[in-house]
N, C-alpha and C positions, 0 to 999 in steps of 0.2 A: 093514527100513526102506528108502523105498523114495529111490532117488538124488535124486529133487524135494521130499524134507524134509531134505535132508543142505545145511549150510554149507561151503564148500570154498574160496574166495577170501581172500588175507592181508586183502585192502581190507574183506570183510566182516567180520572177525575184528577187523579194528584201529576199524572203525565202532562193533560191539556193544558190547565192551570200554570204549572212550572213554565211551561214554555212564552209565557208574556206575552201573547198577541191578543190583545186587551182591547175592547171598544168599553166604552160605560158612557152613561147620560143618567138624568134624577133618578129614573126607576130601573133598570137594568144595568150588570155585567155581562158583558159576553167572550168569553176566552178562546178562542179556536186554532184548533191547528190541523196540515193537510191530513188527507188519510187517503189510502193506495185504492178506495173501493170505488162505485161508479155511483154511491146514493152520500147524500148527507146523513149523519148522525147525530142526535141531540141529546143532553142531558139536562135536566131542569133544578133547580136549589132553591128553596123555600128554607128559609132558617124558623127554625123554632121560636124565634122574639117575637115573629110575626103575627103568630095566631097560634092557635090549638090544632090538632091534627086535620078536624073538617077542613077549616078556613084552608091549610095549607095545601091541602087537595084540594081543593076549589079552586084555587091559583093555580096549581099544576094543571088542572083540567080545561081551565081558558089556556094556558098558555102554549098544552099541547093542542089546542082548534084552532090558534092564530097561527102557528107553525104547518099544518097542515094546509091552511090558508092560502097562506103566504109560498108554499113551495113549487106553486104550482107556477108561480111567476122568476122563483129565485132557487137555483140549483146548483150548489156548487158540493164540490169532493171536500167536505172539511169535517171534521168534527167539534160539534159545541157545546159550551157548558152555560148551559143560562143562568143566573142567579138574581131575582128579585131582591129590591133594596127595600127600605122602609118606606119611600114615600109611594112605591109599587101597591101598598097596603087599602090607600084608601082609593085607588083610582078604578073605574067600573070596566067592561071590558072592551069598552070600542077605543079607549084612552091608553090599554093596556095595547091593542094592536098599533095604532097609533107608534106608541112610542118604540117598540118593537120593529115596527116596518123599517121604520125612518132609520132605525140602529145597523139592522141588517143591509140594508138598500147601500146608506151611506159607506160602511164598511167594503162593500163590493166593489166598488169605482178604484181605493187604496191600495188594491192590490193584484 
């Protein structure tokens, strides 16, 4: 993923969030909202209960490979905040795309 679809600012973060356009299932949130540019944007949330800094990067790291993945199929103008939940924790990476696809895919037809 390349650093100009990456979200990185608290102010973006607390802008997407605020505006409620909310998908969630057991291991994902996903908050989005449009943006004026021609690529999608993501941002990734690993809270600190989850693990220690490795672990937490190691989820970011699968999650930024299923994104990449996944975009080649699914392309929309939004920006997103992913956030892993607890039960995200213990599930391996094909389970982690899995629930992920299904999130983004479903989400797409809504709207």
């Amino acid at each position: 993923m390349k650093k100009l679809y990456i979200v990185k600012h608290k102010y973006d973060f607390d802008r997407i969030i605020k505006k409620h356009h909310k998908k969630k299932n057991d291991t994902f949130i996903i908050y989005s909202e449009y943006n004026n540019l021609p690529y999608a944007r993501y941002g990734i949330s690993v809270g600190k209960k989850l693990g220690n800094a490795v672990f937490r990067n190691r989820k970011k790291r699968q999650i930024r490979s299923i994104i990449d993945n996944l975009e080649k199929d699914y392309i929309k103008k939004e920006d997103y905040i992913i956030i892993l939940r607890e039960k995200g924790k213990y599930l391996e990476y094909q389970e982690l795309n899995q629930k992920l696809k299904s999130l983004l895919i479903e989400g797409k037809d809504k709207r």
